[in-house]
C-alpha positions, 0 to 999 in steps of 0.5 A, a space after each residue: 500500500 503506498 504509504 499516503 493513502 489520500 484526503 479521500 479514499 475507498 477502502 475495500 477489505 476483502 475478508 470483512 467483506 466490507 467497504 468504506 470511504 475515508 475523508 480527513 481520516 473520518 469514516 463517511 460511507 460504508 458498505 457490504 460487499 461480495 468478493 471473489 471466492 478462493 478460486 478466483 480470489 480478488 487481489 490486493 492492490 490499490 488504482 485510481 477510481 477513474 470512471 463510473 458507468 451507469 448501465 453498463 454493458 459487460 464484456 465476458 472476462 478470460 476467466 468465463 471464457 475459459 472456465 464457463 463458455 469454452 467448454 459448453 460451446 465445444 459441446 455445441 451448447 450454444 443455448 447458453 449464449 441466449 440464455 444469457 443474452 450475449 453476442 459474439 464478435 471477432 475482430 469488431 464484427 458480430 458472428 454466428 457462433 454456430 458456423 466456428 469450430 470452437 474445437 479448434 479455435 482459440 477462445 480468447 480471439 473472441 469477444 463475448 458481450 451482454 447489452 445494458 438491461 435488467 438483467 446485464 449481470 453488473 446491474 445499473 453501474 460499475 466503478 472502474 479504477 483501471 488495473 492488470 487484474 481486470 477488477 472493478 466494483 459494481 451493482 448486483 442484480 436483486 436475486 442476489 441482495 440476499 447473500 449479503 444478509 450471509 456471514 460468508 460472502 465469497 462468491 464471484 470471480 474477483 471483482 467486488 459487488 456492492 450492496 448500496 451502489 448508488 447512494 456511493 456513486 451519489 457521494 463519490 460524484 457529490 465529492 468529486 464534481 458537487 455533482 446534484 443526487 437528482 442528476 446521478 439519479 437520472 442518470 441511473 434511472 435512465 436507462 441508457 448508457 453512459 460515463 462520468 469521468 472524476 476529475 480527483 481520481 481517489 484512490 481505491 485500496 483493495 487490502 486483505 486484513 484479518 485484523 484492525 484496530 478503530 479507536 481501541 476496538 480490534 475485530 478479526 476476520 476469516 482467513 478467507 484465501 488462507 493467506 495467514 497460513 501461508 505467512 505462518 509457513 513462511 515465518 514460523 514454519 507451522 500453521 498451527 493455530 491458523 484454520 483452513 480456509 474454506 472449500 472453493 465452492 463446486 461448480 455447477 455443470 455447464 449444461 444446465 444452462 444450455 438446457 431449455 429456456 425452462 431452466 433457472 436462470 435463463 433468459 438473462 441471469 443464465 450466468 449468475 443461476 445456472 453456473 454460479 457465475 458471478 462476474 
């Protein structure tokens, strides 16, 4: 972490499962979120909140496309493409999926994206603070707001899903630009979408902190990634006292969401339901 964390900062701590932003050294927003599971852990690092986008389309990560759309479309599964509303494109150009042999193909020469709507798996907007890791923060589709009543809130593929995503974007743009609730508001609302670039870029700092300190109170998290353990090893040559950490939840088949449109999740969520996709 760099050692001047800024006047204004988002602090995400993956193993609390929980966001904050920080001005003057003051707690001013806090919210829950969902991370990555252990498999697909969500890193530390810290980068610039650039940019917010409202309605966002997604582009399918190298992640999914090697471990969820490879394998059903070699199958010839291509049901799980309109289960999810997604289009194909290669060099720019949208294709009929059907007419490649995706037996021979590489997968990532590809581009798999979902249009803006209600049931785009990032919901109403995402915060994107560019990094090597592809990792952003965004909305959660309402079938998933229950599992942020859960203790244990691991269940993406890296990025970070927020509980109250537009109260923050409302408090980062008032912060960053004086910009009006009722503008941010219609922005949301509207349907369509678009991008506010921040002109102060504050800094997002993504830790992994089993322990902290606020004003005398110490609290203490899950060794979520089981980094502990490794430090353990590493500077004492034992891991005891120090739990494993969960079981990389089992994947669900990749054909029930080629299966009929009758199948949960389809017709949009397809990802999110049918193969525990997260983002």
């Amino acid at each position: 972490m760099p050692e001047e964390l800024g006047e204004l900062y988002v602090w995400l701590n993956t193993p609390e499962f929980m966001l904050y932003v920080v001005k003057d050294g003051e707690t001013i927003f806090e919210d829950k979120t969902l991370v990555g599971t252990i498999g697909y852990a969500t890193p530390v690092f810290s980068a610039d909140l650039e940019t917010v986008v409202f309605n966002p389309d997604w582009v399918a990560p190298p992640s999914v496309l090697q471990d969820k759309l490879w394998p059903a479309l070699k199958r010839k599964h291509y049901n799980i493409l309109t289960a999810n509303k997604l289009n194909v494109s290669y060099r720019g150009k949208r294709i009929d999926p059907a007419r490649v042999d995706w037996q021979r193909v590489n997968i990532h020469n590809f581009t798999f994206s979902q249009k803006s709507g209600p049931k785009n798996v990032l919901g109403k907007a995402k915060f994107l603070y560019p990094n090597k890791h592809i990792v952003y923060m965004h909305d959660t589709l309402p079938y998933r707001r229950k599992v942020f009543d859960e203790k244990m809130r691991a269940i993406g593929y890296g990025c970070v899903r927020m509980a109250k995503p537009l109260p923050f974007a409302e408090l980062m743009l008032a912060e960053d630009q004086e910009l009006p609730k009722t503008k941010v508001k219609t922005l949301w609302d509207k349907g369509v979408n678009s991008a506010v670039t921040l002109e102060t870029k504050p800094p997002v700092h993504t830790t992994y902190f089993t322990v902290t300190v606020d004003k005398g109170k110490v609290s203490t998290f899950n060794d979520l990634y089981g980094l502990d353990r490794k430090h353990a090893a590493a500077l004492f040559g034992e891991t005891d006292g120090f739990p494993l950490p969960p079981p990389e939840p089992k994947p669900r088949s990749s054909t029930v969401a080629s299966s009929s449109s009758s199948s949960r999740g389809s017709g949009g969520g397809g990802f999110a339901n049918s193969l525990g996709f997260n983002d």
